[in-house]
Each structure stands twice: as structure tokens, then as C-alpha cells.
N, C-alpha and C positions, 0 to 999 in steps of 0.2 A: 138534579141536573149535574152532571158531569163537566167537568172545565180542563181541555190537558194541556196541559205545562209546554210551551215550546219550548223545545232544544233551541239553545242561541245559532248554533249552524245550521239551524231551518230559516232564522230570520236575517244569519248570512247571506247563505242561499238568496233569500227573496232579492235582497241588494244586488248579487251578483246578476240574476234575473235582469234585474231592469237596466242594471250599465248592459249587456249584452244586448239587450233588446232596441238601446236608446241607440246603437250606430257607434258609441263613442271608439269602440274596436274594432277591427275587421276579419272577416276568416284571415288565418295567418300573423297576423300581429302577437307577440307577447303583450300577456301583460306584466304589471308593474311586479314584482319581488313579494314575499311574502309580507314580508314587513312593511312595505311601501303599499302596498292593497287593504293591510289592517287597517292602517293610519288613517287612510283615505275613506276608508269605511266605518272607522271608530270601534274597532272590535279585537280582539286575540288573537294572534297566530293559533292559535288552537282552534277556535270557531271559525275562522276560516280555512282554516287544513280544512275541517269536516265538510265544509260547504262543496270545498275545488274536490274533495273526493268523489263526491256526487255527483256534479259535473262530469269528471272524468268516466265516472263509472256508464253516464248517459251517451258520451262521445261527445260531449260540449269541449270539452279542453284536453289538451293533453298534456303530460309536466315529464320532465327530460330532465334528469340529473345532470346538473351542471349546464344547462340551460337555459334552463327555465320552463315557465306554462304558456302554449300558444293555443291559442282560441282555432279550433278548427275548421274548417269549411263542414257546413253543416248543412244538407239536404234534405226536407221535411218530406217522409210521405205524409199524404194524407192522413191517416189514422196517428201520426206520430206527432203532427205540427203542436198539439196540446203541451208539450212538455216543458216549454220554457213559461208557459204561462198559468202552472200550474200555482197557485196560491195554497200557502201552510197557513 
């Protein structure tokens, strides 16, 4: 039996999942600063870089140099709605 090692930005990832999912932000809203999101999550700036890359890469969020990251307005087709609930 095989066992693979999660990358710790997989089980960032899953955190970011579930505040997105839970309401606590809204399309349009930033969130919190890099360092202010680790804190609150208890993890790295580095394992959360990896995580919000992913995101962005999906259209979950978008991050604006000298900005910030703001949570997008996000419209599921059908076949897509799967992605914030994907489980690593």
C-alpha cells in the first residue's frame, strides 16, 4: 500500500476551501495580507503562497501587486461547481 505525503499547500488549500465556502468573505471582498491569512490559518507564508496560487490559477481569487488578493465573483457551470469541494 502506497501512502503520498501531502504537500502542506494541499492542506492549505483545504483551509482556504472551507473559509470560502463558509460565507465568511464575499465575491469582491480582500482578504486578509499574507501574513495576516498564515496567522489565522497557523501555517507559512510559503504554504500559503502555494495554496492562493491555485486558487488563482482556478479564478478563485485574484492578487494585484500593491493591492492585494480579492476573492472573485465566481459562477459555477455545472460540470465546474466540483472544484471548491474537491478534497486532497
Amino acid at each position: 500500500m502506497v501512502i503520498k505525503k501531502k504537500q502542506m499547500h494541499e492542506l492549505v488549500l483545504k483551509k482556504l476551501k472551507r473559509i470560502i465556502l463558509s460565507g465568511k468573505y464575499k465575491p469582491g471582498d480582500f482578504l486578509p495580507s499574507q501574513v495576516e491569512l498564515a496567522k489565522q490559518i497557523g501555517t507559512t507564508r510559503s504554504a500559503l503562497r502555494g495554496a492562493m496560487l491555485i486558487l488563482a490559477e482556478m479564478g478563485i481569487v485574484e492578487s494585484t501587486a500593491g493591492k492585494g488578493t480579492v476573492l472573485k465573483t465566481v459562477t459555477f457551470p455545472d460540470n465546474n461547481i466540483s472544484i471548491l469541494y474537491d478534497v486532497y
